[in-house]
MARVO-146793 format. One record per residue: z, y, x of N, C-alpha, C, CB in turn; residue number from 1. Coordinates in Angstrom, 2 decimals, always signed. Atoms other than C-alpha are relative to their C-alpha. Glycine has a CB too. Example, Ala and Ser with C-alpha at 12.3 -4.5 7.8 and 13.67 -1.06 7.14 Angstrom:
! MARVO-146793
       n_Z       n_Y       n_X      ca_Z      ca_Y      ca_X       c_Z       c_Y       c_X      cb_Z      cb_Y      cb_X   resi
     +0.00     -1.19     +0.89     +7.80     -4.50    +12.30     +0.00     +1.20     +0.90     +1.25     +0.03     -0.99      1
     -0.06     -1.19     -0.82     +7.14     -1.06    +13.67     +0.73     +1.09     -0.77     -1.42     +0.46     +0.41      2
END
This chain:
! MARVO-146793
       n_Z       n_Y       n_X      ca_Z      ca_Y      ca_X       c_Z       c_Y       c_X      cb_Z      cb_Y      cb_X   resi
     +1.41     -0.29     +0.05    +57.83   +174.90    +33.24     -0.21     +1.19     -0.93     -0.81     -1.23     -0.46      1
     +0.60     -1.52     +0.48    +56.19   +178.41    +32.48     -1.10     +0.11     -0.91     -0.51     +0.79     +1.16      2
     +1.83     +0.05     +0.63    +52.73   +177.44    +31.17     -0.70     -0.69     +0.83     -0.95     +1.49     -0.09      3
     +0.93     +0.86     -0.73    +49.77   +175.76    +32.69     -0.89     +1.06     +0.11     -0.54     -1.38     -0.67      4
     +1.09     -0.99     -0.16    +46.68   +177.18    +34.06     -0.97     -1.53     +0.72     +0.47     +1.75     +1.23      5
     +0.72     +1.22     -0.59    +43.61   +175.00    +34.26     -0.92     +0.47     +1.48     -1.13     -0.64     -1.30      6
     +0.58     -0.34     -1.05    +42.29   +174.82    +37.89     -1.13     -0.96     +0.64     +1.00     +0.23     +0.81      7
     +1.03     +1.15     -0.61    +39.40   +173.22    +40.09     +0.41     -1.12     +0.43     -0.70     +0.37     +1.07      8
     -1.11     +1.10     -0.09    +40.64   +169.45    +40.91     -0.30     +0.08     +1.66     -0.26     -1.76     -0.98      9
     +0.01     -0.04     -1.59    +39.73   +170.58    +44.88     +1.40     +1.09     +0.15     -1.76     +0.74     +0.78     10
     -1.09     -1.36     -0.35    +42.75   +173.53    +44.63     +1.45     -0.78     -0.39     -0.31     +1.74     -1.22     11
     -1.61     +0.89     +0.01    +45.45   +170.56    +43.99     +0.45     -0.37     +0.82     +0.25     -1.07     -0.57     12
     -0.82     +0.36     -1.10    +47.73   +170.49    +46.51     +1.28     -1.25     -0.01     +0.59     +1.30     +0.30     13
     -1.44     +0.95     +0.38    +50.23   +167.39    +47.09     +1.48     +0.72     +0.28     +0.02     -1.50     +1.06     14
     -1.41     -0.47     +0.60    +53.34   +168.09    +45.16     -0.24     +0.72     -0.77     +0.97     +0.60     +0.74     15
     -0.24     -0.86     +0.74    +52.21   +170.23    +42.72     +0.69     -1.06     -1.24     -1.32     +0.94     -0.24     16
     -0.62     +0.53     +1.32    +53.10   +169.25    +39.15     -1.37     -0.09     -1.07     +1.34     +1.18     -0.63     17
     +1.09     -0.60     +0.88    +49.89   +168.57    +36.71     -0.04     -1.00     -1.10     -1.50     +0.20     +0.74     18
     -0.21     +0.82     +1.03    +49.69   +167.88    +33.12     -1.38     -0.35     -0.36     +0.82     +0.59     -1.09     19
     +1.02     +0.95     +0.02    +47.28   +164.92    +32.47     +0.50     -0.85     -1.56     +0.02     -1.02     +1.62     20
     +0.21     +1.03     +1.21    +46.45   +163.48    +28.68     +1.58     -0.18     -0.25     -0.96     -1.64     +0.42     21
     -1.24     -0.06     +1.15    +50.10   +164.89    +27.07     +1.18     -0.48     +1.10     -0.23     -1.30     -1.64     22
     -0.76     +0.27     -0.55    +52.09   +163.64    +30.35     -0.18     +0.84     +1.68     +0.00     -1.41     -0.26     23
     -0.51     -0.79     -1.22    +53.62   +165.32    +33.83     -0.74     -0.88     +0.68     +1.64     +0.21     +0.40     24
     -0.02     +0.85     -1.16    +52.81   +163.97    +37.14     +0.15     +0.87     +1.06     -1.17     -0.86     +0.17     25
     +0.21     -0.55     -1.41    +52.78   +164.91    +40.72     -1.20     -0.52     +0.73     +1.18     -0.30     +0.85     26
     +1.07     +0.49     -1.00    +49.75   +164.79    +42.97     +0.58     -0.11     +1.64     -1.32     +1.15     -0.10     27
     -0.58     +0.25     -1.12    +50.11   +163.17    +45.87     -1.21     -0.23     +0.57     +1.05     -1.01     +0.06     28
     +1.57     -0.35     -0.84    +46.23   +163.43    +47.37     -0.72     +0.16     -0.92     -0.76     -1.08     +0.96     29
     +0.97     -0.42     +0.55    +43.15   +164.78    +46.78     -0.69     -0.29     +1.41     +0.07     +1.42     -0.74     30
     +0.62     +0.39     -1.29    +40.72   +162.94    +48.91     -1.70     -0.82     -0.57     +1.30     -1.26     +0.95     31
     +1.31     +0.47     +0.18    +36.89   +161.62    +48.72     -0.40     +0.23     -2.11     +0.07     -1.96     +0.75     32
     +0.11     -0.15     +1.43    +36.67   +163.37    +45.25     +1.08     -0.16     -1.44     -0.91     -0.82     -0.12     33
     -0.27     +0.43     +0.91    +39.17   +162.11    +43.51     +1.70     +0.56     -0.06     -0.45     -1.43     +0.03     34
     -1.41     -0.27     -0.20    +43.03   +163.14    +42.83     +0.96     -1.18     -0.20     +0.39     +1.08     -0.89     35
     -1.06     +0.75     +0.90    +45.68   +160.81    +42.48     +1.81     +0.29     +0.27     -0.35     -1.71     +0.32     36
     -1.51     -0.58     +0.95    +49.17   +161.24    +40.25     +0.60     -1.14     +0.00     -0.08     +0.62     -1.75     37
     -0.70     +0.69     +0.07    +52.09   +159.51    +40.15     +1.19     +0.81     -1.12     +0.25     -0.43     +1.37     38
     -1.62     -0.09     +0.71    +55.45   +159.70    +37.82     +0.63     -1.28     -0.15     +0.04     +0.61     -1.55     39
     -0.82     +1.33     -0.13    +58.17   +157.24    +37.72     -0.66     -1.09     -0.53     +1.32     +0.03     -0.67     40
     -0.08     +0.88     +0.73    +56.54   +154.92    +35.41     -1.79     -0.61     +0.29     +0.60     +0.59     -1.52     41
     +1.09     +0.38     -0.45    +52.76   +154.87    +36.39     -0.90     +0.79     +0.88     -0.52     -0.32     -0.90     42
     +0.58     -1.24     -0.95    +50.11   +155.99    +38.60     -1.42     +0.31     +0.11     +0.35     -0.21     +1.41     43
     +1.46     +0.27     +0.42    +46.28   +157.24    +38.24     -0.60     +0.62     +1.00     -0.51     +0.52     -1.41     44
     +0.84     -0.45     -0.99    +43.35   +158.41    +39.89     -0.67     +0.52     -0.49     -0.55     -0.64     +0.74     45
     +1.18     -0.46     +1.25    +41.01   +160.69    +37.98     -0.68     +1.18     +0.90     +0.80     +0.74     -1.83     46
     +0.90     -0.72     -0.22    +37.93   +162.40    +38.57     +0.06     +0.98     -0.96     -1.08     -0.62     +0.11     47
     +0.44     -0.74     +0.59    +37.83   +164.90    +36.05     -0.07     +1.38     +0.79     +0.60     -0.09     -1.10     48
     +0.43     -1.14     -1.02    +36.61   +168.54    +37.79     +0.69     +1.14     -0.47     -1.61     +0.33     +0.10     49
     -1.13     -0.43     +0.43    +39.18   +170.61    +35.93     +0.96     -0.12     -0.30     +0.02     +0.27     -0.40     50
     -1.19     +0.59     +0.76    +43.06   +169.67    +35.85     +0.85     +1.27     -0.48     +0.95     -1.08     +1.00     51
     -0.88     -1.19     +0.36    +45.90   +171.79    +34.25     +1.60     -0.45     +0.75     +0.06     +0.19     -1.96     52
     -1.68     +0.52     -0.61    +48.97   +172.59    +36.46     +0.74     +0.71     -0.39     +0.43     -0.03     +1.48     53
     -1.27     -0.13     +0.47    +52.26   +173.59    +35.67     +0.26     +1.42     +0.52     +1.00     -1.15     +0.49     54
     -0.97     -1.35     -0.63    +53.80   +177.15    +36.45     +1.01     +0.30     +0.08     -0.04     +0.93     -0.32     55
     -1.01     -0.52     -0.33    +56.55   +178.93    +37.68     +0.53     +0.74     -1.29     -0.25     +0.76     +1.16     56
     -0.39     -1.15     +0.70    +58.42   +181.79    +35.70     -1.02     +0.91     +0.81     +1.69     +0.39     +0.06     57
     +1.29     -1.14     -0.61    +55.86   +183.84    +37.99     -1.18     -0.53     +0.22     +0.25     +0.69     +1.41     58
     +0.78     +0.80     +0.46    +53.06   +181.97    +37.46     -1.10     -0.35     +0.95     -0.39     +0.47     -1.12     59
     +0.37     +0.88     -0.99    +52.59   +180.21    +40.82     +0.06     -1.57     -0.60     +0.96     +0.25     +1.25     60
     +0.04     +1.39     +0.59    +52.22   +176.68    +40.63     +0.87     -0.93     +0.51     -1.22     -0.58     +0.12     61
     -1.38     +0.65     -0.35    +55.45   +174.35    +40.44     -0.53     -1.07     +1.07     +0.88     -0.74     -1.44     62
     -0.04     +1.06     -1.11    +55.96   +172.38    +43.67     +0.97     -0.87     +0.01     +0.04     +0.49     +1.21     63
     -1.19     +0.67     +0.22    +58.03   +169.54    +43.34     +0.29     -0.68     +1.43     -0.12     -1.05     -1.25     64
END
């Protein structure tokens, strides 16, 4: 990971990589408002209207 860049929570695509309250995840939908993340250990659903995702070395956004 390159840096983060905070984006609108409608421009999260499943598989990116986004850091949520000090921890990684992956999004795996964005549907009726809401996103939800998974990582090995738990999994959420959050409304907030700005998340921060992860970058490349060229500062696309990591697809896992």
């Amino acid at each position: 990971m390159y840096g983060t860049q905070e984006v609108i929570r409608a421009c999260v695509k499943p598989g990116m990589l986004v850091r949520h309250e000090g921890k990684t995840y992956q999004a795996s939908a964005n549907k009726n408002g809401k996103l939800y993340l998974f990582n090995l250990t738990e999994s959420k659903r959050i409304t907030d209207i700005f998340v921060e995702v992860c970058l490349n070395s060229r500062g696309e956004p990591l697809i896992n």
